[in-house]
C-alpha positions in Angstrom: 109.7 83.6 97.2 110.4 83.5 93.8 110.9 87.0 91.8 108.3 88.0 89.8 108.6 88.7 86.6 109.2 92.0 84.7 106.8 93.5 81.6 107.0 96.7 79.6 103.5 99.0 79.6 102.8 100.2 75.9 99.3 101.2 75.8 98.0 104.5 76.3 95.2 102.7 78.3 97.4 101.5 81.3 99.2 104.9 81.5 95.7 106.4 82.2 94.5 103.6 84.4 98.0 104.0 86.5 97.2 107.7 86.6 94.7 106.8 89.3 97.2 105.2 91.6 99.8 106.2 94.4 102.3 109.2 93.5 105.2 109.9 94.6 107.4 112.9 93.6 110.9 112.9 94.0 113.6 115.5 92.1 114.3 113.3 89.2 110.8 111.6 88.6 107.4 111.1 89.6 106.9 107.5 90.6 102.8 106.1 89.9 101.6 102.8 91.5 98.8 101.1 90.6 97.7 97.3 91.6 96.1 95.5 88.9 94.4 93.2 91.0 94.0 90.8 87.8 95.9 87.6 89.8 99.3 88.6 87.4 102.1 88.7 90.3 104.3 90.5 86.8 105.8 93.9 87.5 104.6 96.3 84.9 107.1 99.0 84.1 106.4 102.1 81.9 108.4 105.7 81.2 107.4 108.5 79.4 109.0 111.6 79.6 107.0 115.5 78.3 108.5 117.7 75.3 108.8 120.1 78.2 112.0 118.7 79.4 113.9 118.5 76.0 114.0 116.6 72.3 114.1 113.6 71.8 118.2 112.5 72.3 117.2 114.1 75.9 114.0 112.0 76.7 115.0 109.0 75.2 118.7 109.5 77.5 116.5 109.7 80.7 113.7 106.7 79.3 116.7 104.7 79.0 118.2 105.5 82.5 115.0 105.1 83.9 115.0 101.1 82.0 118.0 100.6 83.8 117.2 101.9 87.0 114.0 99.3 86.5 115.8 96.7 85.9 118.1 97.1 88.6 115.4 97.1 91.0 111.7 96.3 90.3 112.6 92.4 90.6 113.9 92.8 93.9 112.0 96.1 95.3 108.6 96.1 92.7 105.4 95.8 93.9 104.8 92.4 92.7 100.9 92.6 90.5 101.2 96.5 90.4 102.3 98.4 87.2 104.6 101.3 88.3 104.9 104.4 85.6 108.0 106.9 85.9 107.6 110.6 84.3 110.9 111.8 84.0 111.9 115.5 85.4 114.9 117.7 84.2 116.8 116.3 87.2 117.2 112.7 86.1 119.4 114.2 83.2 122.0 115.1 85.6 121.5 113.1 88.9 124.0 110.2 89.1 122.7 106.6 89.4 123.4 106.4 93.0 121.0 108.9 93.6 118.5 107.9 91.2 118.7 104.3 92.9 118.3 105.8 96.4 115.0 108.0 95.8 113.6 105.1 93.5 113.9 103.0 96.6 112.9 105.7 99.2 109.7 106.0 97.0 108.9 102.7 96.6 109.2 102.1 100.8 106.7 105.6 100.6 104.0 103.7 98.1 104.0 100.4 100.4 103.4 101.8 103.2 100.9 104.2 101.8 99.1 101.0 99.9 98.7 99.1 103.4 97.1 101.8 105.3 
């Protein structure tokens, strides 16, 4: 099965319309699921991170763990044709990769089975 391919969400639009999905919260981020259901297999990927945790060398730190956390695993473990959004918590500042990697995986099992019921 090939791997599907990875693309950034920008617009406010999506944001909102992935609002709507699954959620799942975990101590470092809030993971949101939404299927498109346009025929795209593409993993959409988005991060935004609230004024509330810190200024801006803070959220862009955790945006840019939370890119690499993506990119480690949405290929592999993404809900192929879904766009997945990740609001960043206080937590991901200080929670080690290992960790981050282990409850993005543990939420993503969570949203599949949760999306086949």
């Amino acid at each position: 099965m090939p791997v599907p391919s990875l693309r950034g969400l920008r617009q406010r639009s999506e944001f909102l319309a992935a609002n709507s999905g699954k959620r799942v919260a975990t101590p470092a981020f809030v993971l949101l699921v939404r299927p498109r259901g346009d025929g795209d297999a593409a993993v959409g990927m988005g991060f935004t991170v609230t004024k509330k945790i810190g200024n801006a060398v803070v959220r862009n730190r955790i945006k840019r763990r939370f890119r690499a956390l993506a990119r480690t695993l949405y290929p592999e473990d993404g809900l192929a044709g879904a766009d997945h959004i990740l609001i960043g918590r206080s937590a991901a500042l200080t929670r080690d990769h290992a960790g981050l990697v282990h409850d993005l995986r543990k939420a993503l099992v969570r949203i599949r089975r949760d999306i086949a019921k």
